[in-house]
N, C-alpha and C positions, 0 to 999 in steps of 0.2 A: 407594514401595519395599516389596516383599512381605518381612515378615519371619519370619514364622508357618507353621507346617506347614501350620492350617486354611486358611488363605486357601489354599496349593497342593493342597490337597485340594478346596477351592471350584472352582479351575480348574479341578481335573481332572473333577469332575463336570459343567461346564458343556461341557468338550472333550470326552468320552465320547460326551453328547447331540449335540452337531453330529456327530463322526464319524460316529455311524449313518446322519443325514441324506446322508449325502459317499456313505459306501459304498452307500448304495439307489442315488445315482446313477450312481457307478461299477459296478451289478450288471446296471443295466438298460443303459448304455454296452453292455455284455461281450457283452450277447444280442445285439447285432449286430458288434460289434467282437472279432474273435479274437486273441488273444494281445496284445504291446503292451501287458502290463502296466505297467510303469518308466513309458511312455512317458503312458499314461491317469491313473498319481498324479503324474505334474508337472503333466500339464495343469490337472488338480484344483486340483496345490500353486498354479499361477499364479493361479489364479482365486480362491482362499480369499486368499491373497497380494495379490492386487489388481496382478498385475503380466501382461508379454505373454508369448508365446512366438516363436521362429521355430524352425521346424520343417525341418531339410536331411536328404535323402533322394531313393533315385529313383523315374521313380515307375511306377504300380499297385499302391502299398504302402498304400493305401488313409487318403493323410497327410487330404484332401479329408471324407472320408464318417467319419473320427472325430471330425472337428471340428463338420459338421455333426450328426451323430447327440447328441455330448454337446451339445448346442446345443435339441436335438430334447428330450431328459432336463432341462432345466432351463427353466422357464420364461420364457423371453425372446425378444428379436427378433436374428436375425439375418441376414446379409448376405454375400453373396459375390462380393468385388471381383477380375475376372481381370486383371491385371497384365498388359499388352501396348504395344511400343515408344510406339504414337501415343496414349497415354492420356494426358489433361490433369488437371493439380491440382484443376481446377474439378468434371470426372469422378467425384470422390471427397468433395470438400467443401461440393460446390455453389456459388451463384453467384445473383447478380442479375438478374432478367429486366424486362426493363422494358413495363408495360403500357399502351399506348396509350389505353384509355378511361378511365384515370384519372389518365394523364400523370405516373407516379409508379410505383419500383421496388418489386417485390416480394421475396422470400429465397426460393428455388429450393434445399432442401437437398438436400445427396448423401447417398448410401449409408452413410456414417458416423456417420450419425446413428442406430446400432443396438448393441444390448450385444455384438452379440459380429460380430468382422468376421474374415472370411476373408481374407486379402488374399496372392490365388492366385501363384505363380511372380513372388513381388513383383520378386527378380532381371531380371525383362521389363523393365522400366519404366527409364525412365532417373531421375538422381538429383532431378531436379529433381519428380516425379513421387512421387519415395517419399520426401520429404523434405515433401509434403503431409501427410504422416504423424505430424511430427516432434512439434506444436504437441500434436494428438489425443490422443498417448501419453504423451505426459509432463503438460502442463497440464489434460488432460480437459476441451478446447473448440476452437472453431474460429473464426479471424477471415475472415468472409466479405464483402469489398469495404468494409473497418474497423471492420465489427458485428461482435461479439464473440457467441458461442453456447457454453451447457454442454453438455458430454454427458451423456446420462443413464448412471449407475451401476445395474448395474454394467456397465464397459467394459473388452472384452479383444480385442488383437489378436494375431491366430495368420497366423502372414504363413507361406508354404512357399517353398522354391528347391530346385531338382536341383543338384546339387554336381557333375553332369559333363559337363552340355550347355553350353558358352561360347558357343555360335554363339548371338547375337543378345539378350547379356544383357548385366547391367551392375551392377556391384560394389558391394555394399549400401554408402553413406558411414556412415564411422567412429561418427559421433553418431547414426546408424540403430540399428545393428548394439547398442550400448551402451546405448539405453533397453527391450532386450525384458531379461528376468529371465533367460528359462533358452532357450538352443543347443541342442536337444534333435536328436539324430541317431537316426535310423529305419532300423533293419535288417531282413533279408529274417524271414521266419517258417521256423519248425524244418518239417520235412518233414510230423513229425504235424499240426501248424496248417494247414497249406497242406491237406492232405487235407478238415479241413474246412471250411474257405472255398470248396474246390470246391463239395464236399455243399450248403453254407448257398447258394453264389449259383448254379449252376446247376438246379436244381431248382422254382425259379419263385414260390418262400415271401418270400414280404413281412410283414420285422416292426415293427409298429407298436409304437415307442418312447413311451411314459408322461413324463407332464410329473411327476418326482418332488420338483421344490423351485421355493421361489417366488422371485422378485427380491428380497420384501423378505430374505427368509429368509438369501438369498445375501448381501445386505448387512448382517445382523446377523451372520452369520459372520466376516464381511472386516471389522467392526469388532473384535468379538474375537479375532481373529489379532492386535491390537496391545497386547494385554493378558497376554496367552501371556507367562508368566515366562522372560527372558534374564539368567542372575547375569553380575556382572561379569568373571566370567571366561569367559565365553560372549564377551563381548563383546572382552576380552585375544584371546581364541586366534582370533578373527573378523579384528579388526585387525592380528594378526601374520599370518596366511594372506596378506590381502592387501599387506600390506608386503614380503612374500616375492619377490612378482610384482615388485616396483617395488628388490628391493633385497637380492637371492637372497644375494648375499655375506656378509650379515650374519648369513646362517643357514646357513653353509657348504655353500651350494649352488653345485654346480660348474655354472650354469647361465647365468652372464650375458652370456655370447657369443651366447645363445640368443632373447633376449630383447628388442626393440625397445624396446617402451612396455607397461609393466605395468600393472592393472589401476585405473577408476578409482573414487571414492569410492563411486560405484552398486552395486560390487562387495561393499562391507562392509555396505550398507543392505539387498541382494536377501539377500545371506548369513544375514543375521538375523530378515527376514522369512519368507522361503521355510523357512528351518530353524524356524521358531514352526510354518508351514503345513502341516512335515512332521511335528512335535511333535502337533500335532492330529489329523491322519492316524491316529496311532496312539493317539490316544486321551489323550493327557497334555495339563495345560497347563503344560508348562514344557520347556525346551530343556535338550536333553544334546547333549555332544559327535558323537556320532553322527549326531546331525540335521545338522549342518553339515557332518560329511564327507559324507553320502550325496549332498547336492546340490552338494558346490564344484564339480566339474567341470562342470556344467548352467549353474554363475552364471558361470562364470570363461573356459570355452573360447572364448569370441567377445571375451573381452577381451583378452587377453592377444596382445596381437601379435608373432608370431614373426621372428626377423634372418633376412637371407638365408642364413646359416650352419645354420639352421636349418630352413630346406626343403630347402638340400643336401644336407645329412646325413639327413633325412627325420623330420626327431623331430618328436613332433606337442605341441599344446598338453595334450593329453591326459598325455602322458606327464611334461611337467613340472607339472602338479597335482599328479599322484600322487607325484611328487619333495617336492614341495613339504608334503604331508601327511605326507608320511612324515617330513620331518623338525622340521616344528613341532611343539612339545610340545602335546600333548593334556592341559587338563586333568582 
């Protein structure tokens, strides 16, 4: 338990130092990725965090070439899985082959066996398909024909879906959708952006991205993310947010018609992670209120499952968060 100013002066010197490391890779991200700020410090937060992303948006919004390029900025291996109906679990986690001149199987691994995985218009794939996934992201291994394999760290899945093609997709399952961190939704770029992404891609300029940090490096980060000072009432106002989802009445929220099934305990654990990751971001090692409102909506939208009452009326999950913040006290 941090009782001392120094020790939180300690932290913040050690989060200073990593920040700068983040930001060289978020500077060099930028020289090819324009605009999409918000959307380049979560993916940051997820990865200092140690958690996934899924990313919804439509597309040419270039969801594909920020993942690769921050991929490209960090020193690691990556892999890009397209997600299409006839794709098999074996496709993704690999499998057993069996070799006749030694009458005995070998381990055929798949593509997941790499720190950072694309896992393209995962929406394609039916459930049984992205439910191959499930083991990967949560335990960080694979049982392949009852041998068991680690992943190596660091590992992050950034899975994309369009939000308005249904023709030949298929509805991420509940326990999917609840182990990535942050819901991150991708908007068009402001008119000045778009001018230069013409300029940067039609012109014929290739920019070769710098490998600015190393896997251990990135794993000495994502270990001190769980040192990042949370006081107890970080952890109160954390706990009552997502009580809120599960129990709006008690916080005089006119919202429980609205409301199916509220958020689950992943929801209080991303909150306090991702808000130490955004703490760091800025340079502190210790959490303030602010860090956890800036990310509820990123941890909470995919949770919160809305009533039918509640796609009639057209209210979105978005809009009962910010109900929800609004009326838990801040301490």
């Amino acid at each position: 338990m941090i009782e001392t100013d120094k020790e939180i002066q300690e932290l913040n010197t050690i989060a200073q130092e990593y920040c700068g490391d983040i930001n060289e890779v978020l500077d060099e991200v930028k020289r090819v990725i324009v605009g999409q700020t918000d959307v380049l410090d979560r993916l940051m937060i997820s990865l200092i965090a140690d958690g996934h992303v899924l990313l919804e948006g439509v597309p040419g919004l270039a969801k594909t070439l920020m993942v690769k390029t921050l991929s490209d900025a960090l020193n690691t291996k990556f892999c890009r899985i397209q997600f299409t109906p006839d794709l098999l679990p074996a496709d993704i986690v690999g499998t057993k082959i069996y070799e006749p001149k030694t009458t005995s199987f070998t381990t055929q691994k798949g593509p997941i066996f790499h720190n950072f995985i694309l896992a393209d218009e995962i929406n394609r794939a039916p459930p049984k398909v992205q439910s191959a996934l499930l083991e990967a992201m949560q335990e960080r291994q694979v049982t392949i024909s009852g041998d068991t394999y680690r992943l190596d760290a660091p590992f992050l899945v950034l899975a994309t879906q369009n939000p308005i093609e249904t023709e030949g997709t298929y509805r991420l399952p509940e326990a999917q959708v609840d182990r990535f961190m942050f819901k991150l939704l991708i908007d068009y770029p402001s008119k000045a952006e778009e001018k230069i992404i013409i300029r940067r891609m039609t012109r014929g300029a290739h920019i070769d991205v710098g490998k600015m940090i190393s896997e251990d490096r990135i794993k000495e980060i994502q270990r001190f993310n769980q040192e990042i000072y949370a006081d107890e009432t970080i952890e109160d106002y954390v706990t009552e947010i997502v009580d809120a989802t599960r129990n709006p009445s008690d916080y005089d929220l006119d919202v429980g018609d609205m409301i199916e099934y509220g958020a689950s305990p992943r929801a209080s654990i991303y909150l306090i992670l991702a808000g130490k990751a955004h703490a760091l971001l800025d340079g502190r090692g210790y959490v303030v209120p602010d860090d956890v409102k800036a990310i509820a909506a990123d941890v909470l939208r995919h949770r919160i499952l809305l009533s039918y009452e509640a796609e009639a009326e057209e209210v979105t999950a978005g809009q009962i968060i910010g109900e929800i913040l609004k009326q838990v006290k801040s301490p």
